[in-house]
N, C-alpha and C positions, 0 to 999 in steps of 0.2 A: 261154370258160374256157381254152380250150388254146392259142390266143393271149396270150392273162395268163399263162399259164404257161409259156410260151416265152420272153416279156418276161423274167420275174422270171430266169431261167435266165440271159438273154444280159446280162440286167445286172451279174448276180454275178459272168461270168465274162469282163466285160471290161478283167478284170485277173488278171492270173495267181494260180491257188489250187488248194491239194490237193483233191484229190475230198470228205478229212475235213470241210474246212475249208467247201468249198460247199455240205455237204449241213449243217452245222452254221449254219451264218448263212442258208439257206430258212427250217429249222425254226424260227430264232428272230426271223423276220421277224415281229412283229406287226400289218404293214399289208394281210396277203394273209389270203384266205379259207382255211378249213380245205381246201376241195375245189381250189382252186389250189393251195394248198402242198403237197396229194400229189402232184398231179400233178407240177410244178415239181419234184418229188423224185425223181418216175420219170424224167422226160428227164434230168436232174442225173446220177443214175447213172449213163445208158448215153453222157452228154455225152463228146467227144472232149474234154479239155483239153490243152493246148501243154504 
């Protein structure tokens, strides 16, 4: 799980995006589990973005 949740994280942000914007398109991912998509939320937050 915390690999999938890594993934989903490095995919979002292999493009540049506001913190709003990434933590907005996790939540509305409907391909990911509920227990990846928290997680994916909490690295999201403390994620360094460019």
């Amino acid at each position: 799980m915390e690999q999938e949740a890594l993934n989903v994280v490095r995919f979002y942000t292999s493009s540049p995006l506001a913190r709003d914007e990434l933590l907005a398109r996790i939540r509305a991912d409907a391909t990911i589990s509920e227990a990846v998509r928290e997680r994916a939320l909490e690295f999201a937050r403390e994620w360094k973005l460019d």
